[in-house]
MARDOVEX-749448 format. One record per residue (C-alpha): residue number from 1; residue in one letter; x, y, z. Coordinates in nm, 2 decimals. Layout:
N
NUM:A:X:Y:Z
...
END
This chain:
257
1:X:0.00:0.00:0.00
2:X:0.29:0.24:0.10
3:X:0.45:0.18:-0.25
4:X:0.18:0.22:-0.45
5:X:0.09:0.58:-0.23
6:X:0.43:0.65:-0.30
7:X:0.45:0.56:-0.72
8:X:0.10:0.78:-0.76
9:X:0.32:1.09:-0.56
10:X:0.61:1.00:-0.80
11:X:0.36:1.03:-1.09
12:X:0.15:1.33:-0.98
13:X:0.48:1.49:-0.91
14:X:0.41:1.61:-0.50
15:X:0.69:1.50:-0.27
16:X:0.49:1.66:-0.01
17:X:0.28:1.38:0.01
18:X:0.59:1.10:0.01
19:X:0.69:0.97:0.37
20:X:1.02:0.78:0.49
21:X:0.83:0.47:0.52
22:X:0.70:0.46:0.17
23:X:1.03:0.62:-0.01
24:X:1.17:0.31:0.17
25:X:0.95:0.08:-0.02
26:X:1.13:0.18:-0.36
27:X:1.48:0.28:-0.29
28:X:1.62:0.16:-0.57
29:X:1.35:0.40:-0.75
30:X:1.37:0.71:-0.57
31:X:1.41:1.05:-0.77
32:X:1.69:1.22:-0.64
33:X:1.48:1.59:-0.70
34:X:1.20:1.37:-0.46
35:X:1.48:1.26:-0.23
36:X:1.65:1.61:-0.15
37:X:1.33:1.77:-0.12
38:X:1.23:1.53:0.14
39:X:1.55:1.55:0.33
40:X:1.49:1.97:0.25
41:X:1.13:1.88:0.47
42:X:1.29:1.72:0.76
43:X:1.58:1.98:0.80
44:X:1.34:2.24:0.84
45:X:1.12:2.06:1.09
46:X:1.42:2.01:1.29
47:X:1.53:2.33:1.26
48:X:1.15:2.48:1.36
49:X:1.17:2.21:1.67
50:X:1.49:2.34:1.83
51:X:1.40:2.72:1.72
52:X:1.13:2.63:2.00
53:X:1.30:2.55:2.23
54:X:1.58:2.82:2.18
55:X:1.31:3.12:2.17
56:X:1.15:2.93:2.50
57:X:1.49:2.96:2.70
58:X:1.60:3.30:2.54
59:X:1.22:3.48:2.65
60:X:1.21:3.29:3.01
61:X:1.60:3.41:3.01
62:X:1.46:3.75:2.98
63:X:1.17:3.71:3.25
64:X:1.47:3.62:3.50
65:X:1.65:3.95:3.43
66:X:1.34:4.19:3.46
67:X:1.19:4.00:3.73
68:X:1.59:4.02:3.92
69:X:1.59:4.43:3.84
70:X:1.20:4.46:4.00
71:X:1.34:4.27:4.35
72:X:1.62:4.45:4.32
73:X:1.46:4.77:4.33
74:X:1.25:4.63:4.62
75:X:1.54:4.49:4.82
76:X:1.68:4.88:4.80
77:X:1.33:5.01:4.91
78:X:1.30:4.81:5.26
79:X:1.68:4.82:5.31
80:X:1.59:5.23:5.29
81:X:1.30:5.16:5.50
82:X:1.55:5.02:5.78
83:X:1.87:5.20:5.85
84:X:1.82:5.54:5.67
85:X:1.51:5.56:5.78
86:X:1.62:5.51:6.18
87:X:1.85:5.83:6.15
88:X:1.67:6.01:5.87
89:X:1.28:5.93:5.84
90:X:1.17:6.23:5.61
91:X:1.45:6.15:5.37
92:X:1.42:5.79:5.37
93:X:1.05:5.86:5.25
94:X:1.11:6.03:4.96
95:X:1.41:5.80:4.87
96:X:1.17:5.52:4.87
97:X:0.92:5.68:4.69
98:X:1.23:5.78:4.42
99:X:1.28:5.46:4.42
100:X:0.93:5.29:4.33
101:X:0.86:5.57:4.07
102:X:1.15:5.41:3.90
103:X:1.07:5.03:3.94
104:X:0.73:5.14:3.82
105:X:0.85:5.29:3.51
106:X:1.05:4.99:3.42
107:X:0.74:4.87:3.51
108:X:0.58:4.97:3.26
109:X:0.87:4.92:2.99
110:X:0.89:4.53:3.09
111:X:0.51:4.46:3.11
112:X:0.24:4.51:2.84
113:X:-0.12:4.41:2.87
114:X:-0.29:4.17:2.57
115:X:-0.57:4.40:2.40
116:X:-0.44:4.36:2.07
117:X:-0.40:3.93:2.04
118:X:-0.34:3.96:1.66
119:X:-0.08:4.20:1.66
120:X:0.25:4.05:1.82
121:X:0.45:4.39:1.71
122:X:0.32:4.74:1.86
123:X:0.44:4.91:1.55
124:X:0.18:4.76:1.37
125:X:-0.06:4.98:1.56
126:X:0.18:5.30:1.70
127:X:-0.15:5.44:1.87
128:X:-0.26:5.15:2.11
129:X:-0.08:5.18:2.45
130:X:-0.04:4.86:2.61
131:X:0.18:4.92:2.89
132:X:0.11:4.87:3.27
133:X:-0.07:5.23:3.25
134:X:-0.37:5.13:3.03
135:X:-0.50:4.89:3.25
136:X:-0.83:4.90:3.41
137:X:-0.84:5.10:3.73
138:X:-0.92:4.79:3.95
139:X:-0.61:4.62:3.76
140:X:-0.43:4.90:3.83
141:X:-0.47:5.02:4.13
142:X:-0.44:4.66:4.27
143:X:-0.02:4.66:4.13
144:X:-0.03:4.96:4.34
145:X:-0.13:4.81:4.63
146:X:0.10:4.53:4.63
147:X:0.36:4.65:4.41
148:X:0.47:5.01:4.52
149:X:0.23:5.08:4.82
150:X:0.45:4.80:5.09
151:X:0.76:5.01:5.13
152:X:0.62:5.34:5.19
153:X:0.40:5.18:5.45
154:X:0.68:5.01:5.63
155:X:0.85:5.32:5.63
156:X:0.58:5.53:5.79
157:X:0.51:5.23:6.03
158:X:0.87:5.27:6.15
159:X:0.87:5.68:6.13
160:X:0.54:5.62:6.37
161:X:0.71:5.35:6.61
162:X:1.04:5.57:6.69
163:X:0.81:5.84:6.70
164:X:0.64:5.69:7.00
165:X:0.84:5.41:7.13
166:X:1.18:5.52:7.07
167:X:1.44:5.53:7.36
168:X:1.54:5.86:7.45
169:X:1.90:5.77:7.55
170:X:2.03:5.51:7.19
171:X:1.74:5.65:6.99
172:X:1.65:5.26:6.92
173:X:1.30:5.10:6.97
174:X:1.22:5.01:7.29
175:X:1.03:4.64:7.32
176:X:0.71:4.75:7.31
177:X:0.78:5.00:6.97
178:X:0.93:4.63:6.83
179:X:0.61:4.43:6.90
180:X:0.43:4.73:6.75
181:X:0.61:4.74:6.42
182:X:0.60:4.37:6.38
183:X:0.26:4.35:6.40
184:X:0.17:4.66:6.15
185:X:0.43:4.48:5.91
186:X:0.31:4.18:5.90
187:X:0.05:4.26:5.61
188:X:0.39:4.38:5.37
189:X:0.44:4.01:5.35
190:X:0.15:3.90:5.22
191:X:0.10:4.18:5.01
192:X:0.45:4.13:4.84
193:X:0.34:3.76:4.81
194:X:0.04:3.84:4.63
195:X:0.25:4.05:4.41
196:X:0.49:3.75:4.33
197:X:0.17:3.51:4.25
198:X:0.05:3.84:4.00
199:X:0.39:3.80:3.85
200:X:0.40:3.42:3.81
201:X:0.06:3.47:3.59
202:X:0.15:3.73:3.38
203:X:0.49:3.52:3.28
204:X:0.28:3.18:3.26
205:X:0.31:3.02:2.87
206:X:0.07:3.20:2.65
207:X:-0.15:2.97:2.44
208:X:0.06:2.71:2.26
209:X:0.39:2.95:2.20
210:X:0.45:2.90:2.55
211:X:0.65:3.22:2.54
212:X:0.55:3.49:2.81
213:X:0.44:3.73:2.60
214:X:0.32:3.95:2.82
215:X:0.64:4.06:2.87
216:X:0.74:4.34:2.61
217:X:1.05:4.19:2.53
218:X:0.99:3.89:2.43
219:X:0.73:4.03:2.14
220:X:1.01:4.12:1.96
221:X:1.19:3.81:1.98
222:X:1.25:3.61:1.65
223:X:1.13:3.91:1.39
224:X:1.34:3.86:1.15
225:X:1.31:3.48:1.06
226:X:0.93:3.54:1.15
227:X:0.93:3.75:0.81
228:X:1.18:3.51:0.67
229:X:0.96:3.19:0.77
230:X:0.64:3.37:0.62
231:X:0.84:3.43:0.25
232:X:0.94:3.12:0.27
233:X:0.58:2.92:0.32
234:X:0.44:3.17:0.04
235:X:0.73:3.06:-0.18
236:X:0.61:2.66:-0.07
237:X:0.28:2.72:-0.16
238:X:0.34:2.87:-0.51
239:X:0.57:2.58:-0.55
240:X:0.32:2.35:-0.50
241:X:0.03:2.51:-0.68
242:X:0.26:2.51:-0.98
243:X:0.32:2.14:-0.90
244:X:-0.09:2.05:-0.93
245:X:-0.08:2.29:-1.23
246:X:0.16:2.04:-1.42
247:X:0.01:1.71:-1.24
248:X:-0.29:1.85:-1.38
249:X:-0.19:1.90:-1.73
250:X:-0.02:1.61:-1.75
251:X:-0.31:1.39:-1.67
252:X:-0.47:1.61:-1.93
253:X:-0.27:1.53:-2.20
254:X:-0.24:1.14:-2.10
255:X:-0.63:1.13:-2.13
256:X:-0.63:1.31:-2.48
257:X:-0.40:1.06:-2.59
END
């Protein structure tokens, strides 16, 4: 059955339709133009396979730098929140709050949102923001909440504890001010984990790319053999309707005879 599948492909002239299995039925037959062209096929599904995998590792490689600059930027909030803000409360504030203006700009530089499904590229359509800022409000102001709002409230929790449980001689918290802060802090960490769990689902697989595309970056991975993949199935496809053309004639001319 394989052979004769494989003879009426020979005939009609489509390799597309020939398999290993039934080119192995007629070795001694095979049409080297059929044999290259098959070997041509399996190359390039190789070649699509690994690309995969490559672009998979390269955009998840890029969600482990941004994600390492955002706790960065936190880690330098709280550890502001802590020392500076023991000798130097009012200036600790506004470092903080520096601080998280920039994380949220690269905020919004990193992260885009998904109105636009069909268009992978934002030059396609220069007029549709889809950064952090045109989110809905809810969406919005809940990054706020978890995102930017934990170290300025750690850092006016600790301006209010020295405030009114510091030690007068060292300046330090006494025990009570400790058990104080502790307790009004203790939200931060759950607020910082439900930012975490925010960030796991925005960089979950999207669809079946598995790429994170929510992440701006990784839209503009792979444009160039994108366009060069796209030329090159056009080019398939008008090789192949020009195949059937000729298949066509042929069995024209074979019934006129």
């Amino acid at each position: 059955m394989a052979a004769d599948i494989a003879a009426s492909s020979v005939e009609l002239g489509d390799p597309s339709l020939l398999s290993l299995e039934a080119l192995a039925t007629f070795e001694d037959h095979k049409m080297p133009r059929i044999k290259n062209d098959l070997i041509k096929h399996e190359h390039r599904a190789k070649f699509a396979e690994h690309h995969r995998a490559w672009l998979r590792f390269d955009a998840y490689s890029r969600v482990a730098m941004a994600l390492g600059i955002n706790q960065m930027l936190q880690s330098m909030s709280y550890f502001i929140a802590g020392p500076v803000q023991k000798h130097r409360p009012s200036f600790a504030l506004i470092t903080v709050m520096g601080v998280q203006a920039i994380a949220f700009f690269l905020l919004k530089l990193d992260w885009r949102t998904m109105d636009t499904e069909n268009s992978d590229d934002e030059s396609e359509k220069p007029n549709k923001r889809k950064d952090v800022s045109s989110l809905e409000g809810s969406e919005f102001v809940f990054i706020c909440i978890t995102y930017l709002l934990p170290p300025v409230l750690l850092v006016v929790i600790l301006w209010i504890a020295h405030y009114f449980f510091s030690d007068p001689t060292t300046g330090d918290l006494d025990h009570q001010g400790r058990i104080v802060s502790r307790v009004l802090s203790t939200p931060i960490f759950f607020l910082h984990a439900i930012w975490l769990y925010l960030v796991r689902q925005s960089i979950a697989p999207h669809h079946n790319d598995l790429l994170p595309v929510r992440l701006r970056t990784v839209g503009y991975l792979d444009v160039f053999t994108r366009d060069a993949l796209v030329e090159e199935l056009m080019q398939e496809d008008d090789e192949e309707m020009e195949l059937q053309e000729k298949s066509t004639t042929r069995r024209r001319r074979g019934r006129k005879s």
